[in-house]
N, C-alpha and C positions, 0 to 999 in steps of 0.2 A: 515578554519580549523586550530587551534593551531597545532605546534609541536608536543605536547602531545596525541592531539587526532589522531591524523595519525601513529604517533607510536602504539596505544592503536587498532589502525583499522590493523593494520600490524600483531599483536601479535594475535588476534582474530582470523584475516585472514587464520595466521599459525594455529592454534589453529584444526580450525574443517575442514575437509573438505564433499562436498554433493557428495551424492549416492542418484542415482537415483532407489528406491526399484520396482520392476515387483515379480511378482509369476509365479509356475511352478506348479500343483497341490496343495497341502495341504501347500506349503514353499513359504517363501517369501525368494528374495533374494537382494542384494546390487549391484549399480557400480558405479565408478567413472562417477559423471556425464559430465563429461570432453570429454569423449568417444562418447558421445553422438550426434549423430548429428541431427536425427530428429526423430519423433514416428509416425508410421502411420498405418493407417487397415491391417488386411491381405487382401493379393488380390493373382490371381492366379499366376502361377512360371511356367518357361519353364523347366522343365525338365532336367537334364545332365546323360547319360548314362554314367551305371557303376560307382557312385561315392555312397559314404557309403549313409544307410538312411539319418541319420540326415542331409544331403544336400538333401533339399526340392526340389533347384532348382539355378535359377537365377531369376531377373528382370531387365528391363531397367528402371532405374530410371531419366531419365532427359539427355539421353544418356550416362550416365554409366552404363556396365552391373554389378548387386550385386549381391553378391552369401547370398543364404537363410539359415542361419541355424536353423535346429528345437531344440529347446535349452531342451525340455522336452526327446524327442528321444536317444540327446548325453548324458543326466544326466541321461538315462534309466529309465524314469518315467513313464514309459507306454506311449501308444498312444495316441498323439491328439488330440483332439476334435476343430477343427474349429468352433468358433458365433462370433458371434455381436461383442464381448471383445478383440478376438485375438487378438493382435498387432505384427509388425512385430519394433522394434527398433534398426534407421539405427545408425551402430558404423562407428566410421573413428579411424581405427587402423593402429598406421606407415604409413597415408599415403592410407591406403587399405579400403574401403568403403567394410561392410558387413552387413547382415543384421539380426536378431537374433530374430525367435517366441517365445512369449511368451505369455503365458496365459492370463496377463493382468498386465498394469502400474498400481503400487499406487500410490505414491509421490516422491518426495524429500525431503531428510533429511538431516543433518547436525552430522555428527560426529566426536568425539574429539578422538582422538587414544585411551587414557584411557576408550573409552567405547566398543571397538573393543578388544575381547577376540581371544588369538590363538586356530586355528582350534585344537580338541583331534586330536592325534593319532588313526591309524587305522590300521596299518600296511599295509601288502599287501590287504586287505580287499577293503579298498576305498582309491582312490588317492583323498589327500587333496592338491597337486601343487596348484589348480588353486583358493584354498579358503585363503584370506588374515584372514579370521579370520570370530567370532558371533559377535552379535552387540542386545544388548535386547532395545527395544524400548518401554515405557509404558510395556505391556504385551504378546508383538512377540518378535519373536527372528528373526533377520535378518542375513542369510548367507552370509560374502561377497568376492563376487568376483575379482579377480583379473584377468577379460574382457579382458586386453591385452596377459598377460598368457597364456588363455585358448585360445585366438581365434590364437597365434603364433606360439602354438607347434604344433610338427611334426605330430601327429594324427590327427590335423583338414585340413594339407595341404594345407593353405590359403595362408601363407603369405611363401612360397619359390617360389611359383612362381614370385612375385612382386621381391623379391631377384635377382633371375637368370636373370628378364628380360623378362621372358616367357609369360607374359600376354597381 
């Protein structure tokens, strides 16, 4: 590889980065595929007393326990529907293995910042924190996420306990 072309692989590199799109109902949405650490069925969840819906549960994955989140439940998209499609996809945030339902993986994409539009305003209506922006693809529109955000603030509770020690 020339000089140049390594440059040119650098510049590209910076250029776009992949989001890996899943749906949630009628929406598609986006994330850092970086987050990503593996996509797998749903299967069943032990339960944790007293913790909000959208915590489905936990599972032992391989000797670590993950905690489930229902990603349609915390977006209040109406309830559920468990098939064949469900997926559960495991993130590795900060460090903290969690695992997030979704309705179903599409692909992965490639986007250049120029094609990521900032989230509208909502006011107090909808919290947009957790959305870096739209992203139109051919003829969808992709919502994207900003995965470490949403799975670190104080309302989902995840990630203070790996802070304190407590886990």
């Amino acid at each position: 590889m020339t000089d140049k072309t390594k440059d040119r692989a650098i510049i590209n590199a910076e250029e776009s980065r992949e989001y890996l799109t899943f749906t949630l109902g009628d929406e598609e949405y986006g994330m850092d595929i970086l987050n990503v650490q593996e996509i797998r069925g749903y299967d069943a969840v032990t339960k944790i007393a007293n913790s909000p819906d959208f915590i489905k549960g936990v599972i032992n994955m391989r000797g670590v326990i993950v905690p489930i989140i229902d990603m349609r439940l915390k977006f209040h998209l109406g309830d559920a529907e468990y098939n064949q499609f469900t997926v559960v996809i495991i993130l590795n945030i900060v460090g903290r293995v969690v695992g997030m339902v979704v309705d179903g993986v599409s692909d992965v994409v490639a986007l250049k910042p120029d094609q990521i539009r900032p989230a509208p305003e909502f006011g107090a209506i909808l919290d947009t924190a957790y959305i870096d922006g739209l992203a139109t693809l051919d003829e969808r529109m992709v919502i994207v996420v900003d995965i470490e955000k949403l799975m670190s603030s104080g309302e989902m509770g995840l990630m203070d306990q790996i802070q304190s020690g407590a886990v």
